[in-house]
N, C-alpha and C positions, 0 to 999 in steps of 0.2 A: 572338494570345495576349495576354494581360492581366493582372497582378498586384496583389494586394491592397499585397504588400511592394514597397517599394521595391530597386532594383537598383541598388548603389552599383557603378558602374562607370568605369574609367580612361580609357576611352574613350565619347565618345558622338557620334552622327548629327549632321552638319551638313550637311542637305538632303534629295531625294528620292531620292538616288541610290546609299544605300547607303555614301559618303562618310562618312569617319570620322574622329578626331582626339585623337590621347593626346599629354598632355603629358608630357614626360621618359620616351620608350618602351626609352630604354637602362638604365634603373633598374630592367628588369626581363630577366631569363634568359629562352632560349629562342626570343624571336620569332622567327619571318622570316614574309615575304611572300611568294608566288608572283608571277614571269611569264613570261607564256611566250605563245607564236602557233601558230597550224594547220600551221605553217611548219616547227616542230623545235627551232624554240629554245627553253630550258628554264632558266627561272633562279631562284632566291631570293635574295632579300634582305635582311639585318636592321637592324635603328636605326643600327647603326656602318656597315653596307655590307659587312657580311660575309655567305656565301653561296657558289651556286656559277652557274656558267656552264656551259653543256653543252646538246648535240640528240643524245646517247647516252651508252651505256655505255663504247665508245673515246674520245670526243672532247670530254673536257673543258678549258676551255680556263681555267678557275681550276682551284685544287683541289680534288677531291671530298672532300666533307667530311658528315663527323655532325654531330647535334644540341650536343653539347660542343665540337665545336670555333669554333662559332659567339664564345665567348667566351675561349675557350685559344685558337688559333689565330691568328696576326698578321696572317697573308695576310689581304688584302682587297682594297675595290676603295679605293684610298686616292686622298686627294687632299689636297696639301701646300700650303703658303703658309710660307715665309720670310718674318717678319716683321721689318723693320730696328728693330734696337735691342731685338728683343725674343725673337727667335729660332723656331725649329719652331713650327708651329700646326696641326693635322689637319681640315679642314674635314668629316671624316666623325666627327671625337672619337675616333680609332684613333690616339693616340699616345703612346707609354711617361707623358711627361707628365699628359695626361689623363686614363689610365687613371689611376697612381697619386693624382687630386686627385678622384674621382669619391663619396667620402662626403666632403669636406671642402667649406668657401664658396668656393673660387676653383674648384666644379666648372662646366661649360657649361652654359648652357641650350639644352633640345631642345625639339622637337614635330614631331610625327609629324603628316602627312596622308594621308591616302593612299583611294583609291576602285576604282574595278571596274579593275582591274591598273594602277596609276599609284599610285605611292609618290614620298613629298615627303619629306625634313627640315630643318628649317630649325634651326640650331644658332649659336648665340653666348657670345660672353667679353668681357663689361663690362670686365674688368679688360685687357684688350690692346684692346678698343674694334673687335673685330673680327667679321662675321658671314659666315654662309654658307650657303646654300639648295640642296642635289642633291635634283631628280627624276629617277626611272627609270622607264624601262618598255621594255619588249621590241614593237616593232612590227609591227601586223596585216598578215597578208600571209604571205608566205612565204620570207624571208629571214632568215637566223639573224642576226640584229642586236639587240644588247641596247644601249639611248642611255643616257646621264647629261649633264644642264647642271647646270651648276657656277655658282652665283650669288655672286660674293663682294663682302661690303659693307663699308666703311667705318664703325661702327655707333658711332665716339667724338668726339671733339669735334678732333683732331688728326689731320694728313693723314698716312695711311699710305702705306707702301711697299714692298712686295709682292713676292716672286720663287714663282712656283705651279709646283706637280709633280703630272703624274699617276701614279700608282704604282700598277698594278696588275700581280702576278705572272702570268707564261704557261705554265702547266701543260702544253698543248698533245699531250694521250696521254689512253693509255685507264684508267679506274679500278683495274683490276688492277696498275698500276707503284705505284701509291703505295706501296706497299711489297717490295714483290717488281720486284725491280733499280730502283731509283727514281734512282739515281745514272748507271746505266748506260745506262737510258733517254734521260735526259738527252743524252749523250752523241751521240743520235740527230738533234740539235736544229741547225737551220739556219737562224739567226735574224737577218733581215735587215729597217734600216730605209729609207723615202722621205719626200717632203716631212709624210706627217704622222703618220707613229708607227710602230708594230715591228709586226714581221710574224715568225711562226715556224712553216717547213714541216719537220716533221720528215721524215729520209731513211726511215725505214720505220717498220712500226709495231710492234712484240712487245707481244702478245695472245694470246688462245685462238685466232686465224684462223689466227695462227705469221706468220713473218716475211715482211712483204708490204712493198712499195714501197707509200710514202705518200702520198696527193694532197693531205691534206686540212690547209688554213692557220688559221691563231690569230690575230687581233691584237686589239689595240690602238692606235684612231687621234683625231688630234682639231683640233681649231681654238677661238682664241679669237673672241672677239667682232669681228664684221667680216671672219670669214676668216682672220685672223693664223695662220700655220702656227708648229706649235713652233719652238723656236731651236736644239734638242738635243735629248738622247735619253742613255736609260740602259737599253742592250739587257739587260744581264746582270746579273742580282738580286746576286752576288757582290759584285761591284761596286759597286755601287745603294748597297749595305747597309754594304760597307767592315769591313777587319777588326777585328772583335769586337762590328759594330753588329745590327741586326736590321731586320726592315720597319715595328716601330714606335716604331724610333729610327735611321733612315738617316742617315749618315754624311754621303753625300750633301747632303741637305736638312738637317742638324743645323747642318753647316758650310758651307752655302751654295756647295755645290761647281760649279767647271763642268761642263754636260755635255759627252758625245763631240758633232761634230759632223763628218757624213759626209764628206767632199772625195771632190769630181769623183763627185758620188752619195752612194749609200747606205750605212752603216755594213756590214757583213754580217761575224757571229760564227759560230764552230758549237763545238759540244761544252758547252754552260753552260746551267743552270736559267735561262729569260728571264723579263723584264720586259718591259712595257708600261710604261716609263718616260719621259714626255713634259715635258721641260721650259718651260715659254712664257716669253714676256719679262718684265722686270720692269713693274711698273706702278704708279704712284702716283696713289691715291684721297683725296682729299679728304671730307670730312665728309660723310654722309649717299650716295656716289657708288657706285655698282656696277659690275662686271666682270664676262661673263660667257663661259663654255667648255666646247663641247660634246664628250664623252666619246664614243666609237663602238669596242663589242665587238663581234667580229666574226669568224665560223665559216665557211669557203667548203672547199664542194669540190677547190677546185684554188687555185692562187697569188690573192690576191687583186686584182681591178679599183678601186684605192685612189682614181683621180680619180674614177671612176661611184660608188664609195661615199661617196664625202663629200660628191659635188655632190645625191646624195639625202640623206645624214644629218647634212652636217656644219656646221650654219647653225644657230642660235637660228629664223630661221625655220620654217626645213624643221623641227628641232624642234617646236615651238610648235605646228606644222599637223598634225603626223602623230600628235603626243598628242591632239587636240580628235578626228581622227578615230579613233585607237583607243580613247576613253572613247565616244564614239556607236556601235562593233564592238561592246565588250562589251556595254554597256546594251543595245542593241538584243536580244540575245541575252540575256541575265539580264531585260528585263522582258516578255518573251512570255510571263510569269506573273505577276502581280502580286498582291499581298493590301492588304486595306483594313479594318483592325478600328478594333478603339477603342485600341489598341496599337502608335502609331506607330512608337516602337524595335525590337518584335516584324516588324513589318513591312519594313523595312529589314535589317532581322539575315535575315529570308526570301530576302533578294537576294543573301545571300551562301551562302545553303544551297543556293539554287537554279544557284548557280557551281562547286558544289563537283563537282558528275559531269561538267559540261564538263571540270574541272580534270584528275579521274580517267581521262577518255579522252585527254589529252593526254600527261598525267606517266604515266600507268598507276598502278605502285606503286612508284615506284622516284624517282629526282631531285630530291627534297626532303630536307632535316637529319633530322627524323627517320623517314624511308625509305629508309635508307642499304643495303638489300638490294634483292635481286634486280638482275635489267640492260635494266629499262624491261618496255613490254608488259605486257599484262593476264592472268587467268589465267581457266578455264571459267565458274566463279561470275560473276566479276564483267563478263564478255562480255551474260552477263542480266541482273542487275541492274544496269547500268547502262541499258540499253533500257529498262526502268523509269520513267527518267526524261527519256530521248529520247521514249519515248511522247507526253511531255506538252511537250517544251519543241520538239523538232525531228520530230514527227510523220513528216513526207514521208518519211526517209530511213529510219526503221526498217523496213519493210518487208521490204528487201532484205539490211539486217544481218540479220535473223531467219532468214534463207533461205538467208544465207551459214554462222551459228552454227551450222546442227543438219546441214552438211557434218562438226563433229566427232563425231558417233558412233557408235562401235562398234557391231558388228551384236551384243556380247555385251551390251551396252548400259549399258556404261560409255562415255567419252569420252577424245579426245585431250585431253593434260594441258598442250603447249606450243601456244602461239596463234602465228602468224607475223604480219609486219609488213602484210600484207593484210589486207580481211577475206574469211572465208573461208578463209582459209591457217591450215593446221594439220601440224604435225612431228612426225615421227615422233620419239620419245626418243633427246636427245643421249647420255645417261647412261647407258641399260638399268637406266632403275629404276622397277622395275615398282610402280605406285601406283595406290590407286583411291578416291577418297572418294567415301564411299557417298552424298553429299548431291545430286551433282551430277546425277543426273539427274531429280531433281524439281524445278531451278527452271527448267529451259525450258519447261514447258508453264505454269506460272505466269505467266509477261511474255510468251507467246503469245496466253494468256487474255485478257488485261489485252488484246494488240493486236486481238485478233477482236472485245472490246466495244469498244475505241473505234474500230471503222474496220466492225463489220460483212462484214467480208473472208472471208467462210467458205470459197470457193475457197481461201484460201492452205493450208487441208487438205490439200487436195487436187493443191499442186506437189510435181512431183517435184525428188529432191536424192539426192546421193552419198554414203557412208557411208565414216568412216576406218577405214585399214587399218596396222595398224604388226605390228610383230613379236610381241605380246599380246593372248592370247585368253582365253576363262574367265574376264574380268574381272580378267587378270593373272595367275592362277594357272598359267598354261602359256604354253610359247611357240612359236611355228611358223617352224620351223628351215626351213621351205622357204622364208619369207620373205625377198627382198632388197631393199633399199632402193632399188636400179632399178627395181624393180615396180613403183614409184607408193604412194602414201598411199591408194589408193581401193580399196573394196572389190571384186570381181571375183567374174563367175558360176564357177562348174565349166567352161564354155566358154570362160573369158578376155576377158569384157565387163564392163565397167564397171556395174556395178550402183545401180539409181537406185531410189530407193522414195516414197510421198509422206510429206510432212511429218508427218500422221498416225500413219503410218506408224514412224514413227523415234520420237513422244511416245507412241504403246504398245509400243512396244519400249522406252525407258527408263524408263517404268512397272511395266511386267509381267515383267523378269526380278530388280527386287529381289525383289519377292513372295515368291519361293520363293528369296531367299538368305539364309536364315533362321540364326539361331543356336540354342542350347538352349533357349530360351523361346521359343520362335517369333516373336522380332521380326528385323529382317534386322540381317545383320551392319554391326558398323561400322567394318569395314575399315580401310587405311589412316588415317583421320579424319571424323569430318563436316562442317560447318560450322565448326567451331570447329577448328581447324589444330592445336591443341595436345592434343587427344585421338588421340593419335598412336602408343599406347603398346596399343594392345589389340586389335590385328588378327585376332590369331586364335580369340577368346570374347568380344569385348566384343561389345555390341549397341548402336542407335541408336532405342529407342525410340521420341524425341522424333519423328527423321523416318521411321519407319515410321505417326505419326500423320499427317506431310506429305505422305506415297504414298499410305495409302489415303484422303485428301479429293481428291485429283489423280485415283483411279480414281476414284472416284465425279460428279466434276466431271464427268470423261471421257466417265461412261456418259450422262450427264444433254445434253453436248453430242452426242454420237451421234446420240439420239433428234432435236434442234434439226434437224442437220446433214438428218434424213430429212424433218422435216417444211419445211424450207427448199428442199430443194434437190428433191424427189420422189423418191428414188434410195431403194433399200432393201439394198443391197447396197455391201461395203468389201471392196478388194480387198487383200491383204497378198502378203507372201513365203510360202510354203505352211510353212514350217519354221516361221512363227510362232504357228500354228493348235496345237503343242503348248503354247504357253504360255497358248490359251483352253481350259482342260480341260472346261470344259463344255460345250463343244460337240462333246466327244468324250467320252475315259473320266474323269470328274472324280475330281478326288482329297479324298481327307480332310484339309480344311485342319488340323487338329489333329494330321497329322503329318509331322512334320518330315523322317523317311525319307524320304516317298513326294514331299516338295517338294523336297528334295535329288536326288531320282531322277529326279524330269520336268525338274530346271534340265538334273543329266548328259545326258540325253537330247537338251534343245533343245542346248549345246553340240558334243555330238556331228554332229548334224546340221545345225551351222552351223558347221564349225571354218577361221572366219577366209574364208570363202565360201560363196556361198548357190546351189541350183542355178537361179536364175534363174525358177522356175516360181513364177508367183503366184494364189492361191488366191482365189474368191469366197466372202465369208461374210454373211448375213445382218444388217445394222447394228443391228437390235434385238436378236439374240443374242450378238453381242459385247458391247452394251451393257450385257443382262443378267449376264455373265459378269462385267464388271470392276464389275460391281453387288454382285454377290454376295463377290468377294473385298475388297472397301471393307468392306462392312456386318459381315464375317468379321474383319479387323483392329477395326472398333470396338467391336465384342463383345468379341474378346480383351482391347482395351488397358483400357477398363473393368473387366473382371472381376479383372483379373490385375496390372493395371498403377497402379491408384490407389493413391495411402499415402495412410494416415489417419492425424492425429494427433491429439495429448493434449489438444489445444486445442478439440477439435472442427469443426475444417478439413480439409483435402485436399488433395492435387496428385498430379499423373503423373509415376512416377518415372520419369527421360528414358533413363540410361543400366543397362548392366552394364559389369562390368570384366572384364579378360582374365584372371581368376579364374571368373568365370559368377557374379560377388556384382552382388545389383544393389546401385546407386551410392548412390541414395536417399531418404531416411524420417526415422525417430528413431532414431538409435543412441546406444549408451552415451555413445559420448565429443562426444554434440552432433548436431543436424539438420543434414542435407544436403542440399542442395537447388537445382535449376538456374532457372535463369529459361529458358532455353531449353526444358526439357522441359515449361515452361508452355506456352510462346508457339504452340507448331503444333497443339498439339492444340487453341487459342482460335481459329487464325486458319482450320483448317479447320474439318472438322465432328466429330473424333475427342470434344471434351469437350461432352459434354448440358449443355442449357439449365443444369440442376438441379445442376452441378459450376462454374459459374464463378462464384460470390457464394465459393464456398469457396476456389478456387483462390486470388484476388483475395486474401482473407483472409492465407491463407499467405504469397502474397508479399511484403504489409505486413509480416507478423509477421520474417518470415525473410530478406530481400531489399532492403528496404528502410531506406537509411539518409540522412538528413538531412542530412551535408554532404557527400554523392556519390550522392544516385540510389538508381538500381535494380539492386543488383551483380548479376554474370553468376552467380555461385554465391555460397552461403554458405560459412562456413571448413571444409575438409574436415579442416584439422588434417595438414596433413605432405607429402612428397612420394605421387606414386599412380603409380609406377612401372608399375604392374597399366593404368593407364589413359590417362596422357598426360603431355606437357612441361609444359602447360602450370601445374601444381600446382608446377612447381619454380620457379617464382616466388611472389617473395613477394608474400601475401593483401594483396589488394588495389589489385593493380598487373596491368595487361594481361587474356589469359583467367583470371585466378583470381582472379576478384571483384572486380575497377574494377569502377563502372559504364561497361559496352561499349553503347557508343551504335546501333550497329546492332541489336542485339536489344530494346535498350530500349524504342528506334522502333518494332519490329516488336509489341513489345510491344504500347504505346499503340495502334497499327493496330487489334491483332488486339480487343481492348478496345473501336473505335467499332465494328466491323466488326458483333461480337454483342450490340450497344446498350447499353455498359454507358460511355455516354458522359463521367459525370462521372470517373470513374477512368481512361478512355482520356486527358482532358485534364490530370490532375494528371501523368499520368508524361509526354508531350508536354513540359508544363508545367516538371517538374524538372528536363527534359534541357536548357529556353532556358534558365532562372533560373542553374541552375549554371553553364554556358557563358559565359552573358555579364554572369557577373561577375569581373571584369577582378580586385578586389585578390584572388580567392581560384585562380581560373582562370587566370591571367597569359596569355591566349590571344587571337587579333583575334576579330572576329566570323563568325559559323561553327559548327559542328559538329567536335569531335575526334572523333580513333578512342576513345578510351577517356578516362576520369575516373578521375585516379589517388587512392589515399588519400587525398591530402593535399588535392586538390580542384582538382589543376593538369590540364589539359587538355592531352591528347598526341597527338603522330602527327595535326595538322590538317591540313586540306582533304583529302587523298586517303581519303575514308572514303563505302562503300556508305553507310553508313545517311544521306547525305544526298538518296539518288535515293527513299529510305523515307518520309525527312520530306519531301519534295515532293508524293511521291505521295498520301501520308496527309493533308496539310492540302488537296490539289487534290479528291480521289476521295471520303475521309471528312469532314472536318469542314467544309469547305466543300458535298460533296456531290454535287460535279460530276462525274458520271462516266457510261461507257458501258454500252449494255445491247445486246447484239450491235450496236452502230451507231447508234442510236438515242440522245437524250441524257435522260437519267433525272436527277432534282433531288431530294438524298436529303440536307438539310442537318443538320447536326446542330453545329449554332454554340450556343456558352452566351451568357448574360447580356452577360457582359465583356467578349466580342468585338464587339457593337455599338457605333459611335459612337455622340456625344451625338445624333444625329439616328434613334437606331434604325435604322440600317445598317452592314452590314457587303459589300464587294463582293469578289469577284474577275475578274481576266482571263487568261484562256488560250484556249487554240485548240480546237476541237473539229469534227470534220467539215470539215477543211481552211478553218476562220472560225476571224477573230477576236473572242470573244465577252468582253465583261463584263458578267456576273452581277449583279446589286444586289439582296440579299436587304433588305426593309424590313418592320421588325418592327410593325405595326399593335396589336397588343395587345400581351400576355406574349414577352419575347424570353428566356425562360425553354426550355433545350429540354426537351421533352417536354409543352407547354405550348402548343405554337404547330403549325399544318400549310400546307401550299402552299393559300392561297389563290385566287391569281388569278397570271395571269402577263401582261406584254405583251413583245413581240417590237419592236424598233424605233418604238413607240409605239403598235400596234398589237396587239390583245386574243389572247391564245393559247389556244386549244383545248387543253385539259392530257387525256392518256389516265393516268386514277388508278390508280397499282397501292397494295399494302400497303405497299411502302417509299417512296412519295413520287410524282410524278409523270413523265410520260416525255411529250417533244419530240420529234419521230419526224425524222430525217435526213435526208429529202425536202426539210421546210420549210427544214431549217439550209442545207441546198446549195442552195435557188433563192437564196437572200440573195448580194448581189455581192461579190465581191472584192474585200481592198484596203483593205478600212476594219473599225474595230470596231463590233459590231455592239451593242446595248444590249438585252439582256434580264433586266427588270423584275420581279423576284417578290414579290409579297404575303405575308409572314406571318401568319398568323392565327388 
């Protein structure tokens, strides 16, 4: 990406690495930073060191916390310095003092570092002649261990004299106490120190599991420079803090108190809110002299092994080593993708889009400030799009995810709604609450899609897989009271066997029973919700539109793979479950798709004869008559949604109207009191085949007109004007905040997608284009770099990192704009780069993986780097001349060549623009 405008930003790139650098990052609300490891540990952190600690929903070992408490909130991870003759000093700037001097001249000076999960600040006060340096970072591997070195300097002209505390509070329980018996819990606490900091095993746990004997330990441990173990300890924050003080003005440290120290051992309290209160010796620094003390958070199964813990973490060495190697962890990981325009800031800011679905498979949706919901884990949606972007960064392993995902569903062909902590593991409903978003079965044959062209893998058609089974059938509408939850999750024949069907198999069955679950206008219903979580309100008349436009491009993809499937493989016959030959009606008695009874009556029927088990008999059907069949009902929904479904307005424009409301009004067009209008019921009819050539110059039109606003994007909707009781939650939030109109980054992406997809490039690129500019501008965005969920009013960036649409922008700058993508296995060169993306040398590269190689791409623009102006002219392969097979979208590398290439190295392939 590239910009005419300049990007006044608070933050900018210092180096290749995606490395970054704001000055005074506490003068702005909201930040934190993620870290976290494959390991469990899960943390944030903000400019002052506030945040949380945690490897789940029970075991937090600060406390859990929102987005506001980041700056209400005292608890942190603090760290003290008595200064002689001058008093309290907070070397994180977390202190009553500091806060109260923060718009005045005797406030600190900060600066922010920080790079692919390693966060710096380095903080000073001229006027006490004092400085101080903490980095964190949570270490690769598999130990819940979050570090901090503590660097304190001498930074005036006179020798100081030092007494350091570390103070961080020990929560040590599950999220649910924070308010609900938070006193009581407490009381559960067994908090005991050794030579180098506090330890706190609670005697049991009160949760949702109910009252269990607890195993699992909390500390905080440390050492100074050369090993010095503290001298004391302040086990109990009561204490710590002294009566009437608080955590960011302790008593303690205000008055330079002594600590406890243990005799004959260890300290050990019970019944009290702990601290990680570590006292170290006094020290006196002379001018210019430094001191330094490493911090060790720490979450263990069982009582903690404190000498094996420190002798790995608790050294400025061992520090020092195991940072170098978890910035080589992540990089190595974040640059299995790389970009190379004329947009170096663009390009760096990619590395951290490109972290954000690592981030999402680690945190899920939950353990960050502002994902203060749910209790970790992912949910159906985002089990696929995230694979999306494992497609392209972690290749190998998707496979097996994909094969484990479509074990969740229903033979009605809906899906389980809770994921377990496997993959492949899916639960039955804790709750009995029967739910169904009608979206969810159209995005797994999408990132299937996506894996069959980049891998070529057409057998995986053709594995078989298990089908969930819970206590819901009908798509929820009924329940089967014979079910018990000792029967297993699996679906089961009439005989009592475990029923397995192939992959295929399970993506025309989540196809082919929306079709007929139609509402009054014959688009399918929209259920509990679609896509959008907050249309939630219309279950029993609303409709989905938008994604009946996402179902019939999925059947017609379908039928279009079928015929491949025959001419690849020789096989002319698909073998299904015999119960699902009702939902090919034309391969028996067809029905009148124009009516809605008789679609109603074949769904009754196929439920009937699948209620919650299948008889096990499976039927052979010809692949080219199935194919035709799911041909015919595609081509049947894009007739309807055109005829029926376009608004036209006064401007002489167009768009599809996405929804109805649970009144049967559709949602909409021009009405009296203002236009209404989704971005979503744009985006799937673009990204499939539901809108004609001859409807996107128009749509495009509208969404400028309607959609489009200048200092936030491309809003999700325009103002409907009130709450929509008839249709969702989400309208009860105020316009322009979340789903009711922020610009929401995931469909905006999807947008921009669908925009290169049907070559309408230069407009694909402006919205791309709006969603970097406004992001990373730091005085209007107050955000790191990255991708948020949403763009609120005002133009602040919210709910970052754990957001799909950055597995969207990966995909889209990897697939579209760069060009690089699969064609059943094969690699196809379909670049569609502008002007601006070339550097001054007329190239533009990238590197990713393809065909199990590491390839970089180097497109060089020989004439016009104008797209639409230029074609693939010549290609070399490692410096050697490539035979290109030309189709109408660009050129294809056939898979053969890419796999004799060796192992192990990147590979250089050369292409000509011309």
């Amino acid at each position: 990406m590239n910009h005419d405008h300049k990007i006044k930003s608070g933050w900018s790139f210092t180096g290749n690495n995606g490395d970054f650098r704001l000055e005074q990052p506490d003068r702005s609300s909201f930040l934190y930073f993620p870290l976290v490891n494959e390991g469990g540990m899960m943390s944030s952190v903000s400019p002052k060191l506030h945040g949380q600690v945690t490897s789940g929903h029970n075991t937090f070992l600060t406390p859990p916390l929102s987005v506001e408490d980041l700056h209400n909130s005292r608890a942190s991870r603090n760290f003290w310095v008595y200064i002689e003759g001058q008093g309290a000093w907070s070397a994180t700037g977390d202190s009553a003092r500091q806060n109260s001097a923060v718009y005045g001249e005797g406030a600190d000076e900060s600066l922010l570092e920080a790079g692919l999960l390693w966060h710096k600040v380095t903080r000073g006060n001229k006027e006490l002649g004092v400085g101080a340096q903490i980095t964190s970072f949570v270490p690769c591997g598999n130990d819940k261990v979050e570090l901090m070195k503590v660097v304190l300097t001498n930074s005036g002209t006179k020798e100081l004299t030092l007494t350091p505390t570390a103070a961080i509070p020990l929560y040590a329980r599950s999220a649910d106490d924070l308010r609900d018996h938070r006193h009581v819990t407490s009381l559960l606490n067994r908090t005991y120190t050794s030579a180098y900091g506090v330890e706190v095993q609670p005697a049991l746990s009160f949760d949702e599991r109910g009252h269990r004997v607890n195993h699992t330990s909390y500390g905080v441990f440390g050492a100074a420079e050369g090993g010095a173990q503290p001298v004391g300890f302040f086990p109990v924050q009561e204490e710590f803090i002294g009566e009437g003080g608080s955590l960011d003005w302790p008593e303690a440290v205000v008055r330079n108190l002594a600590p406890e120290i243990g005799e004959g051992g260890g300290i050990h309290k019970e019944g009290y809110e702990a601290l990680g209160g570590l006292r170290f010796a006094e020290i006196t620094l002379a001018p210019g002299q430094s001191h330094s003390y490493v911090v060790v958070l720490a979450i263990e199964n069982d009582r903690i092994g404190v000498p094996a813990l420190m002798a790995k973490y608790g050294s400025t060495a061992a520090f020092d080593a195991l940072l170098e190697e978890n910035k080589t962890f992540w990089a190595e990981k974040v640059n299995t993708v790389e970009f190379h325009t004329g947009d170096h800031a663009a390009d760096e800011w990619m590395k951290w889009v490109t972290l954000q679905p690592v981030l999402r498979r680690l945190y899920g949706n939950s353990f960050l400030p502002y994902h203060d919901y749910g209790r970790g884990g992912r949910g159906w949606r985002d089990l696929w799009q995230d694979c999306l972007a494992l497609l392209i960064m972690e290749p190998a392993d998707v496979r097996s995810l994909l094969l484990n995902n479509y074990a969740g569903v229903r033979i009605d062909g809906s899906n389980a709604t809770i994921i377990g902590q496997q993959p492949g593991e899916f639960i039955a409903d804790r709750n009995n609450i029967p739910r169904v978003w009608m979206d969810h079965g159209a995005w797994p044959f999408l990132t299937t899609m996506l894996y069959l062209d980049q891998s070529g893998d057409l057998d995986f058609l053709l594995q078989e897989q298990t089908y969930f089974r819970d206590s819901f059938m009908s798509r929820c509408k009924e329940r089967d009271t014979s079910w018990e939850p000792g029967a297993g999750s699996s679906l089961r024949t009439a005989a009592g066997e475990v029923y397995t069907g192939t992959i295929l198999e399970h993506i025309l069955l989540q196809n082919l029973v929306p079709f007929f679950n139609v509402g009054e206008h014959n688009n399918i219903l929209l259920e509990g919700a679609d896509w959008n979580d907050g249309l939630d309100m219309a279950a029993q008349r609303g409709e989905s539109v938008t994604f009946t436009a996402f179902y019939a491009s999925n059947l017609l993809d379908l039928s279009r793979l079928l015929i491949t499937l025959k001419e690849r493989t020789g096989g002319d016959t698909l073998e299904l479950a015999e119960e699902m030959k009702l939902l090919l009606d034309s391969l028996g008695e067809s029905i009148d798709y124009e009516s809605i009874p008789a679609k109603h009556g074949l769904l009754d029927r196929y439920y009937a004869a699948a209620p919650n088990k299948v008889s096990g008999i499976r039927t052979q059907l010809k692949l080219e008559q199935v194919a035709a069949d799911l041909a015919r009902k595609a081509e049947w929904i894009f007739d309807h949604l055109r005829r029926n479904e376009w608004v036209t307005s006064g401007h002489g424009d167009g768009w599809f109207n996405g929804y109805y409301n649970n009144d049967g009004e559709r949602v909409e067009g021009e009405f009296a009191e203002g236009t209404r209008m989704t971005l979503t019921g744009q985006v799937f009819p673009l990204l499939g085949h539901a809108a004609a050539p001859e409807q996107i110059a128009s749509i495009v039109s509208a969404v400028e007109r309607n959609l489009f606003d200048d200092k936030i994007g491309y809003r999700l909707n325009s103002n409907f004007g009130g709450i929509q009781q008839n249709l969702g939650r989400a309208f009860g939030f105020a316009f322009g905040h979340k789903e009711n109109g922020a610009m929401f980054s995931h469909m905006t992406v999807m947008y921009g997608n669908a925009l290169y997809k049907r070559g309408f490039v230069k407009e694909g690129r402006k919205v791309l284009d709006s969603l970097y500019s406004l992001s990373a501008d730091f005085e209007v965005s107050r955000m790191y770099p990255g991708i948020p969920e949403y763009i609120n009013e005002q133009g602040r960036g919210m709910y970052t990192y754990l957001t799909g649409s950055a597995s969207w922008m990966l995909l889209t700058m990897v697939t579209e704009v760069f060009g690089v993508k699969g064609k059943l296995g094969d690699l196809l060169l379909q670049p569609k780069l502008v002007k601006e993306q070339f550097d001054a040398e007329a190239r533009a590269s990238i590197k990713t993986i393809f065909a199990g190689r590491e390839l970089k791409v180097v497109y060089t623009a020989s004439g016009s780097a104008e797209y639409g102006e230029y074609q693939i002219h010549a290609a070399k392969l490692d410096g050697a001349e490539v035979t290109l097979q030309r189709v109408s979208e660009g050129a294809v590398i056939s898979r053969s060549l890419l796999s004799a290439l060796p192992e192990g190295q990147v590979h250089l392939l050369e292409v000509e623009l011309a």
